[in-house]
C-alpha positions in Angstrom: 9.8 6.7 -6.3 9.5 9.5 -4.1 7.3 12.9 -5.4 9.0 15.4 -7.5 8.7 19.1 -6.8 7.7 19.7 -10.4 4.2 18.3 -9.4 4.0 19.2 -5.9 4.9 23.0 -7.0 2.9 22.8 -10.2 -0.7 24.4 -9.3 -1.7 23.5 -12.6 -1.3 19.7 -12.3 -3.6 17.2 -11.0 -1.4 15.1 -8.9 -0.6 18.3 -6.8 -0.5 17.1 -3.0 0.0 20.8 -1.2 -0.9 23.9 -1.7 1.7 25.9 -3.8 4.2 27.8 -2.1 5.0 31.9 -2.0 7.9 31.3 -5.2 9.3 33.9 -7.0 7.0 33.3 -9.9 7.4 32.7 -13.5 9.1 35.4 -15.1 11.8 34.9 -12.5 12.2 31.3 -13.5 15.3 32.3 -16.6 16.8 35.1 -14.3 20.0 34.1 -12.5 22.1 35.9 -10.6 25.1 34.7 -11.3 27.1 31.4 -13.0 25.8 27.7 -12.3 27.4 24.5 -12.7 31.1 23.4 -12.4 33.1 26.4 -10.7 30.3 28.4 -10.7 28.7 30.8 -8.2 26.1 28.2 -7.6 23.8 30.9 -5.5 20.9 28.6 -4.1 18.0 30.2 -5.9 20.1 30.1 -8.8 21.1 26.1 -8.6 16.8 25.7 -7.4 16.1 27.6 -10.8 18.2 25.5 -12.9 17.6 22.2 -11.6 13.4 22.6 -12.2 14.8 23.5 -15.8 16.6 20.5 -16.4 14.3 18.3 -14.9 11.4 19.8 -17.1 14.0 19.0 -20.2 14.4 15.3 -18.8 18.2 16.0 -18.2 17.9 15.6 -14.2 16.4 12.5 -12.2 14.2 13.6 -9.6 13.8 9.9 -8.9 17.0 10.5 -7.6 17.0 13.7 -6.2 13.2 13.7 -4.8 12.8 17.2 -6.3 15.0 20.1 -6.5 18.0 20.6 -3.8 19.2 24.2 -4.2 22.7 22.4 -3.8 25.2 22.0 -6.5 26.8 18.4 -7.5 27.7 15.9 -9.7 24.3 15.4 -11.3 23.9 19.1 -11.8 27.1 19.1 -13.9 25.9 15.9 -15.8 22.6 17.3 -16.5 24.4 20.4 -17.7 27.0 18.8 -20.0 24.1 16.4 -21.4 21.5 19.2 -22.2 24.2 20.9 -24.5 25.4 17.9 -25.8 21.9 17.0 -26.7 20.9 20.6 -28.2 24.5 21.4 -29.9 26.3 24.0 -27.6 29.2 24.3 -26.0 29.4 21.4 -23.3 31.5 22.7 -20.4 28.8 22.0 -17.7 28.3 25.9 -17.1 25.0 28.3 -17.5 25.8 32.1 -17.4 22.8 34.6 -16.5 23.7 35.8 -20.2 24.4 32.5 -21.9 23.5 30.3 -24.9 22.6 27.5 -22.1 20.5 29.3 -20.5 18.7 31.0 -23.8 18.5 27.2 -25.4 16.5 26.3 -22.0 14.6 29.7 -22.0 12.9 29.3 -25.5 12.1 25.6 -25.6 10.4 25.1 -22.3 6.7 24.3 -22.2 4.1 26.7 -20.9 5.2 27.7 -17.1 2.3 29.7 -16.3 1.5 27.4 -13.3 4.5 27.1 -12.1 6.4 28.7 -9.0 9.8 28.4 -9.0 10.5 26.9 -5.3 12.1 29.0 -2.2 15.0 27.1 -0.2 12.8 27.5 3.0 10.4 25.3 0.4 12.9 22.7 -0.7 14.1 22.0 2.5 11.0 21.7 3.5 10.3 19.3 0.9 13.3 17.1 1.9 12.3 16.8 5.9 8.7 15.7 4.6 10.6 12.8 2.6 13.1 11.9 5.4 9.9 11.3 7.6 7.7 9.5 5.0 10.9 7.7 4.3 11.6 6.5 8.0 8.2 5.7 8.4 7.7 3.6 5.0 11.4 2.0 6.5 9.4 0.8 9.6 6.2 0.1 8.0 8.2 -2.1 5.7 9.8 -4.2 8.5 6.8 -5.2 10.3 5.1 -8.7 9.9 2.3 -10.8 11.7 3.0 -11.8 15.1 2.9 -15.2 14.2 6.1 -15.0 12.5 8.1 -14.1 15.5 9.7 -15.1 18.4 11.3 -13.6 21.5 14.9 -12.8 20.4 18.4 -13.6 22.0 18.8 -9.7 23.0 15.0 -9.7 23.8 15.6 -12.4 26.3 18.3 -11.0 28.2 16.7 -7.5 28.5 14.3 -9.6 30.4 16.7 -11.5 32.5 18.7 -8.5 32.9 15.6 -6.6 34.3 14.8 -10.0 36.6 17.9 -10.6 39.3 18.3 -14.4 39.5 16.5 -15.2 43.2 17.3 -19.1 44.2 15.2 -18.5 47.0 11.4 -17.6 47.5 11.5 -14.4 47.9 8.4 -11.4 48.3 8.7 -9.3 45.8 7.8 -5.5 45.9 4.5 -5.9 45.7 4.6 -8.9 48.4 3.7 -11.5 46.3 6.0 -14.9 46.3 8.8 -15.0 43.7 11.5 -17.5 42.9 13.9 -17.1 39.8 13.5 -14.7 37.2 10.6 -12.8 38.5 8.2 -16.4 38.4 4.9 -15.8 40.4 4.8 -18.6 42.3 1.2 -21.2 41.2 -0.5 -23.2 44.0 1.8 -25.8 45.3 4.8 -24.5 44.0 5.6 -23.1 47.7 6.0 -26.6 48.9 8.0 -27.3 45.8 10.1 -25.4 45.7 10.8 -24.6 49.4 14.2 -25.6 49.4 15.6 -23.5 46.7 16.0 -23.7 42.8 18.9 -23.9 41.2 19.9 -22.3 37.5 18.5 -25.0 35.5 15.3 -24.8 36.7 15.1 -20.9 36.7 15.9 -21.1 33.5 12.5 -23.9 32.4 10.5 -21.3 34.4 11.8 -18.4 32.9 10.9 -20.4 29.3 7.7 -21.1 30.1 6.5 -17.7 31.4 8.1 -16.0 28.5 6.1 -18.7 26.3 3.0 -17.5 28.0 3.8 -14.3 27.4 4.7 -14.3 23.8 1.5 -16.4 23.4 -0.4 -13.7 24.7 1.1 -11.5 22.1 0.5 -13.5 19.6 -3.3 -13.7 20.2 -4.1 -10.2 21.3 -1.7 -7.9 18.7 -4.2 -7.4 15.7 -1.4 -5.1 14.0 2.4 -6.2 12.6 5.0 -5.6 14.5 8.7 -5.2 14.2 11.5 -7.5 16.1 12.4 -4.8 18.1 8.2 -3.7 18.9 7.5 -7.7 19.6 10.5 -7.6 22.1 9.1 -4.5 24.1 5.9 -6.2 24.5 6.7 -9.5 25.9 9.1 -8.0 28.2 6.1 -5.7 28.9 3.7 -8.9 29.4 6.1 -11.1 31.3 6.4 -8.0 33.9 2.9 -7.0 34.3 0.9 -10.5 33.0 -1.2 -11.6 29.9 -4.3 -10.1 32.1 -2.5 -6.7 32.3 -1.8 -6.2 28.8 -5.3 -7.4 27.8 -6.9 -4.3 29.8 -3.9 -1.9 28.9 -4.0 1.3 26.6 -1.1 -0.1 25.3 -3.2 -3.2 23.5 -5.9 -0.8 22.6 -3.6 2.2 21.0 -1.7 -0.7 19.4 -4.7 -2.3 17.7 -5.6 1.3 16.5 -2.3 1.3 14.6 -1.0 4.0 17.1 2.5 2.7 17.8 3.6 6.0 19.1 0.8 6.0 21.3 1.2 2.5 22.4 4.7 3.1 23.1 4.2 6.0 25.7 1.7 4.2 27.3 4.3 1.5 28.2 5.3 4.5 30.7 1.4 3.9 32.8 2.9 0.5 34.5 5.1 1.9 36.6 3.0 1.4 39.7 3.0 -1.5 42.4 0.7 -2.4 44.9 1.0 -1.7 47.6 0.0 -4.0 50.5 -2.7 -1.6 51.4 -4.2 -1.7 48.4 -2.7 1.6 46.9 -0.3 2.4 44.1 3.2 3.5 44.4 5.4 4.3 42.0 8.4 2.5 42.1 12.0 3.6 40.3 12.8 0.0 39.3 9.5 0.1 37.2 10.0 3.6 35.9 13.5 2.9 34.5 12.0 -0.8 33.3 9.0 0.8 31.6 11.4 4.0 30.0 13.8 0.6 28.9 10.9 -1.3 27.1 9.7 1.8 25.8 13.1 3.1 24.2 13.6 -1.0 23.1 10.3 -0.4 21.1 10.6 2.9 19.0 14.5 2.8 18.7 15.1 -0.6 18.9 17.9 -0.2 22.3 18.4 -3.4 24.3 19.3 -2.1 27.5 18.7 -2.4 31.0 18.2 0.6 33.7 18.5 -2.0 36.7 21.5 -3.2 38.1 21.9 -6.9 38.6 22.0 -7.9 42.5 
């Protein structure tokens, strides 16, 4: 259940997380402005005021609500209507600045001397604090051991889709022998594969280094990971090799528990070598590395790189 403002405001309660705010203080707490409820003037400060009331008298859910909105609806009418029910006044789901409603809530309260009443610069502060704790609890909750996973469909084809099928060796950028979807060529595989490859066999090779690269995941990822995280990094792996990735800042921030970190550090392998010895950027890396990168906070299975 997410925190209720009636804590988080309250400086006089012990489960108070942040420091309370610049409110309007307590006498101002049983002044309104104007009408609240159903057809109201609903002012914000107003509808802030008379939710805190309501949820003091048990006649609001802030397990609902997550504290006080400042915005009028349906459970601000039902609170209304229930709290005079409850206490024997007119129930027509309206407080007046003047009324019996408001009077009722005014002299049963308990001692408010703590308490600020909340600003709307406060609540909707509040509310962007729980959107983020919420999102971040949402991806939290999602992630499981490595063990647990595998590469999936969409994972796959962002790799293949980043690899342009090659039935013949080829040098890739970086001059080293290539055949199918991006497969390093092992001692003897030259002479094996000197005539050509056809799609079957790219597809066994593409298997195998993907299953060397999702074991490498497996071994060296200490922290969980989501479907969409998991993906990212094999694709990464597969690219730049198990020996890469166990040397990268993008292992290390990851086993710190820093995905945000690890994720912009996908962005460092962009870089080939160059025959000379030297590093060059190349765009096919950058837009691969900005792909896999996007593929692991937001989960997008795209590809940058056109298929030859």
């Amino acid at each position: 259940m997410p925190p209720s403002l009636l804590d988080e405001f309250d400086t006089t309660s012990s489960s108070s997380t942040i420091a309370p705010p610049t409110g309007l203080g307590t006498d101002d707490l049983f002044r309104l402005s104007g009408s609240v409820g159903e057809l109201g003037d609903n002012q914000r400060q107003d509808v802030i005021k008379t939710q805190v009331m309501l949820g003091r008298t048990g006649h609001l859910d802030f397990g609902t609500l997550g504290g006080p909105t400042g915005w009028p609806g349906g459970e601000l009418t039902r609170g209304l209507r229930s709290y005079q029910k409850d206490r024997g006044l007119t129930v027509d789901g309206v407080m007046l600045p003047d009324g019996e409603t408001l009077h009722s809530l005014s002299g049963e309260l308990p001692d408010m001397s703590g308490y600020r009443v909340p600003t709307p610069q406060d609540v909707d502060r509040h509310h962007a604090q729980l959107a983020q704790t919420s999102m971040q609890d949402q991806a939290r909750s999602a992630r499981g051991k490595t063990s647990g996973y595998s590469l999936s469909g969409l994972g796959l084809k962002a790799i293949t889709q980043h690899e342009t099928l090659r039935e013949k060796i080829y040098s890739d950028q970086a001059g080293k022998q290539t055949i199918g979807y991006g497969h390093l060529l092992r001692p003897g595989e030259d002479k094996q594969f000197a005539n050509g490859i056809d799609e079957q066999t790219a597809q066994a090779l593409l298997a195998k280094d993907v299953a060397t690269a999702e074991a490498a995941v497996k071994r060296l990822v200490k922290t969980p990971l989501s479907q969409r995280e998991y993906d990212a990094l094999v694709s990464l792996t597969y690219n730049i090799g198990q020996g890469g990735f166990t040397d990268s800042t993008v292992l290390k921030k990851l086993n710190e528990s820093d995905y945000q970190a690890a994720a912009d550090a996908i962005l460092m392998w962009d870089k080939i070598t160059a025959k000379d010895g030297s590093k060059v950027q190349s765009k096919g890396l950058v837009n691969r590395r900005n792909n896999e990168r996007d593929l692991f906070l937001n989960g997008t299975y795209k590809s940058g790189i056109q298929r030859k």
